[in-house]
N, C-alpha and C positions, 0 to 999 in steps of 0.2 A: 181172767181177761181184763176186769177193770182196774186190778192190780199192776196188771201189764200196763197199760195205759197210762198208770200213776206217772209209774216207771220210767217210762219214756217219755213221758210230760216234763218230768224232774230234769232229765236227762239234758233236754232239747232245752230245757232253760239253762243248766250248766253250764251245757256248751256256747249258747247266747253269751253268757257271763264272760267265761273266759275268752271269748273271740271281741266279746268289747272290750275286755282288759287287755288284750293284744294291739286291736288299734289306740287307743290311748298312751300305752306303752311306746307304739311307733311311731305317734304326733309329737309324744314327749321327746322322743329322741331325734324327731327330724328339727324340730325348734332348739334342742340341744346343740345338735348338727350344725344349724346355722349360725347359732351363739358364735360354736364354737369357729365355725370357718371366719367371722364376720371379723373375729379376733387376728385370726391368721393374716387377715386382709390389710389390716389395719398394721401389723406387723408390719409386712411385704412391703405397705405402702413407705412405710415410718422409714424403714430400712433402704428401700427406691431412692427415698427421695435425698438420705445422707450421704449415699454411695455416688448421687450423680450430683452433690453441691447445691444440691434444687433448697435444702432445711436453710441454708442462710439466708437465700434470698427473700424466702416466705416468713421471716422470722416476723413473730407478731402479728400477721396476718391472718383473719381467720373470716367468719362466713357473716362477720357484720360489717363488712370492708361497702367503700360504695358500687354500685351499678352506676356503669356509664352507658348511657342509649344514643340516640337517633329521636327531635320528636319534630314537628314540623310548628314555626312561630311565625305569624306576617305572611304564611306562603314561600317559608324559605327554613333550609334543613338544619337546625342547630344541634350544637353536641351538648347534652344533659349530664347530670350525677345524679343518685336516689337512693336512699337508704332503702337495706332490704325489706323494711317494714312500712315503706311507702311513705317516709318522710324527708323535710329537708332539700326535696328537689332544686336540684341549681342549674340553671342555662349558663354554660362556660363560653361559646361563642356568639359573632352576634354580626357575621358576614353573610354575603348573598350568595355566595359560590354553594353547590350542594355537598352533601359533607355525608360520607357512610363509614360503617365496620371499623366503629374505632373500637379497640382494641389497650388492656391495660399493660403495663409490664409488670413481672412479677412482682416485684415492690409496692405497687399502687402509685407508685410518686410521679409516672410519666400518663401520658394516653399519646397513641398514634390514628389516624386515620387518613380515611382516603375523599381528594378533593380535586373535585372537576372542575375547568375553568369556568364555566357559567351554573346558573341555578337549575341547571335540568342536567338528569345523569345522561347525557347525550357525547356521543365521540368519541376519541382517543385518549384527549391529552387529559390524564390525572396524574399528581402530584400526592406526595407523603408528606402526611404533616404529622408533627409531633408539638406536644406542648406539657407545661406541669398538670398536675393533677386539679389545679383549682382555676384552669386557661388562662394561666400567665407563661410570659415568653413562648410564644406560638412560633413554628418556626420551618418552613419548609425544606426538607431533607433531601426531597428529589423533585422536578418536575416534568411535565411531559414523556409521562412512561403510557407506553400502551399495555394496559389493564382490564382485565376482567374481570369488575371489584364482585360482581355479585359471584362469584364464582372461587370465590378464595376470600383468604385473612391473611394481615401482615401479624408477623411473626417477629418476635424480640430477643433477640440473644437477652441469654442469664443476666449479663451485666449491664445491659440496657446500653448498649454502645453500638448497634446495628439491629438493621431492619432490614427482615426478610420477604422479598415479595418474587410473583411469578409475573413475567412480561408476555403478553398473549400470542405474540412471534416466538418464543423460546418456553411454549410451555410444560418443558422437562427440566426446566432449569430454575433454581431461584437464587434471586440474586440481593447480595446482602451492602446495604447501604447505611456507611458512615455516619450518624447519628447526626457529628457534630460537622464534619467537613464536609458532605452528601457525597461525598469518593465513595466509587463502587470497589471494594476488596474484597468481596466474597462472594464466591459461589457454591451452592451445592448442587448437585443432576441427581436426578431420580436414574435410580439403575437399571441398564438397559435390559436385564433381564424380566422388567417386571411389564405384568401384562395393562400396569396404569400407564396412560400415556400424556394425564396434565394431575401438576401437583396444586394440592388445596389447602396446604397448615404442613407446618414443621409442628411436633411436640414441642413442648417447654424445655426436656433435658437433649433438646435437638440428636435423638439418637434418630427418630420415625420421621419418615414422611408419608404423608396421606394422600391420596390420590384419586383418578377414577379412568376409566378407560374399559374397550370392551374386554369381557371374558374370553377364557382360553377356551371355552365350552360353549359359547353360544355369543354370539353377533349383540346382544345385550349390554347396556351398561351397564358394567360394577363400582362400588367403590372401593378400597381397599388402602392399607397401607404397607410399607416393608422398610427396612432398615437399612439403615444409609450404606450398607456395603452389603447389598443385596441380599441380605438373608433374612429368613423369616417372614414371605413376605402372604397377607392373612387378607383372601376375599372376604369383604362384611358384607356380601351378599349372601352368600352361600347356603345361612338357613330360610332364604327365602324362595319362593316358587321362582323362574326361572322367566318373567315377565318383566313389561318396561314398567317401571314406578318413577314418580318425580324424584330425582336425589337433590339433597342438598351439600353444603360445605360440610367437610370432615373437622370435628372443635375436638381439643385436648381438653382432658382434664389437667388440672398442674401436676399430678402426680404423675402423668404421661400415662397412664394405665388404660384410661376409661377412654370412650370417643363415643362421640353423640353428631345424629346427621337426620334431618331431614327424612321424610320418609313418606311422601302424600301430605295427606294431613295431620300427621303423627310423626316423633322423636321416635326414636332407637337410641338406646344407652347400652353398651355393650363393654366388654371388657377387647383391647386391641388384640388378642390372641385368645383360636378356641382353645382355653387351656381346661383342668380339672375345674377352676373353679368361676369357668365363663357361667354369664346370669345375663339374659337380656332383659331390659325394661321396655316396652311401649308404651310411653306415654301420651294419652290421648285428652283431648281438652275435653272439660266438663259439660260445654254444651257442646251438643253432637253435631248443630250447624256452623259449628266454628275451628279453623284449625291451629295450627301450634308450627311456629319457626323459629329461627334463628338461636338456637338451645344454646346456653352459656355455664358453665360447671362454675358451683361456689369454690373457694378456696379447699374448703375441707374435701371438695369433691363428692358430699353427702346431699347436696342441693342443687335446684338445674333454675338456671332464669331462661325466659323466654318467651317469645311475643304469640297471643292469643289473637288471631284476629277473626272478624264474622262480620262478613256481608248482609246485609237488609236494606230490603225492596223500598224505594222512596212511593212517592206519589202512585194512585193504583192508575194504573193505565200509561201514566209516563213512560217505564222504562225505567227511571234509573236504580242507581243505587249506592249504598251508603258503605263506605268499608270504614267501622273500628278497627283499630289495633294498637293494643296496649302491652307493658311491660310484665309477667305475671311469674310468680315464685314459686316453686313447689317442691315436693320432697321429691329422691332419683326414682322412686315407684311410683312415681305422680300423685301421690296423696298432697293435702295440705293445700289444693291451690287456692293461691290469692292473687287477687290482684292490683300490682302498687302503682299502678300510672290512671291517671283520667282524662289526658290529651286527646288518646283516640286517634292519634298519628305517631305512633313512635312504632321504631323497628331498629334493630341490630345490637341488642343489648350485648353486655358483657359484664361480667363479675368478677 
């Protein structure tokens, strides 16, 4: 009997043995797994980006390029630059009118953004401005469009020669503005088969437009994007419960792959299509009374910028209260965060 025992003592340690040399075995090769897919990716992407002309315009560009923001100076909204490591900050503007979602062009050498007649984003009339990379030759492209800046991004053709935007009467429609002459020449329409019904970003290799509108399944808002000749077109709500959550704007990555959007108080990084090797990321801010907007893909697409902001209570018994919000860096699985702004008033970065 006590033999028996040994026996089976031994046994039951064996088999311990081999079932942890199984799971390690499995860990080794799901981290292999990923090695290997991350590879694949990086392929896919390298391949994307030659196939659609996007490698020359990025040439030299990579994820130490600057961050252009939003911070507020005097009580009025200036357009900033900030290296990714939190240096170097430069104020490129230095007018009263309010100024949001500027936006770079592939190249880094332009910035576009959006500017209301007075210092408060109040009304109709906004105007497209463009200017170089260091706020020389500023230069208004369009004006008096009716806009819903918080609700979209202007968008740059490849060669920096139009700008794409949605008008809040036409919004299935964007419409693309002369750079140098502000002639309107182009248009794109979102496809009438798609269950979006306003667009939010063209991709950089201008194949996708991004959107939102209700679901085919429920009275809810989704976001989603589909392809400018109506195929492919991919609910990004889909892996989520089937409830109202705040959305925010749909942003590309440059490789056109990736799309990052608002989410409550959390990013979503997703790949644009549920394919074999879709990954989401929730990105969520470090402190848990604070939340996380306006997401911006680095170059490489491996880093996300975006504004961390956190309310605190002023005086006890007043009422009020203090809103931070700063420019902050992190890896696309939200590791690494840092934060390179100290203003305490900037919003709408881009990388």
């Amino acid at each position: 009997m006590e033999r028996f025992m040994v026996r089976k003592r031994w046994r039951n340690i064996l088999v311990m043995i081999l079932v942890a040399g199984f799971a390690v075995s499995c860990v080794q090769q799901t981290g292999s797994f990923k090695k290997r897919l991350s590879k694949v990716r990086e392929k896919k992407r390298e391949l994307s980006m030659k196939q659609s002309g996007m490698s020359k315009y990025l040439e030299g560009i990579d994820d130490t390029a600057l961050i252009v923001f939003v911070s507020v100076v005097d009580d009025y909204t200036q357009i900033h630059t900030i290296t990714p490591a939190g240096e170097d900050m430069k104020q490129l503007t230095d007018t009263l009118e309010y100024k949001c979602r500027p936006v770079w062009n592939l190249e880094h050498t332009k910035i576009a953004f959006f500017q209301y007649d007075s210092d408060s984003p109040i009304g109709d009339k906004i105007a497209l401005i463009a200017m170089n990379a260091d706020g020389t030759e500023i230069k208004s492209v369009a004006k008096d469009k009716k806009i819903k800046a918080r609700d979209m991004r202007l968008s740059w053709k490849p060669d920096s020669s139009v700008l794409y935007v949605q008008e809040k009467d036409f919004p299935t429609i964007l419409y693309g503005y002369d750079v140098q002459t502000g002639l309107q020449r182009e248009t794109i329409r979102l496809p009438k088969n798609s269950f979006m019904t306003e667009v939010h970003s063209l991709s950089p290799d201008m194949q996708y437009l991004a959107g939102s509108g209700p679901s085919k399944h429920d009275n809810v808002s989704h976001i989603g994007n589909i392809r400018k000749d109506g195929k492919l077109e991919t609910d990004l709500m889909k892996p989520f419960n089937q409830v109202p959550y705040h959305l925010g704007t749909v942003v590309w990555a440059y490789d056109s792959h990736l799309v990052a959007f608002e989410l409550d108080k959390i990013i979503m990084v997703m790949s644009k299509r549920f394919s074999l090797d879709f990954e989401a990321y929730p990105l969520t801010p470090q402190d848990f009374a604070a939340e996380l907007s306006g997401p911006a893909f680095s170059p490489s697409g491996k880093k996300m910028a975006c504004i961390m902001e956190k309310v605190s209570e002023g005086n006890v018994g007043s009422g009020d209260q203090e809103v931070s919000s700063d420019v902050w860096v992190m890896n696309l699985d939200g590791t690494r965060q840092r934060k390179i702004t100290k203003t305490g008033s900037c919003f709408d970065p881009h990388w």
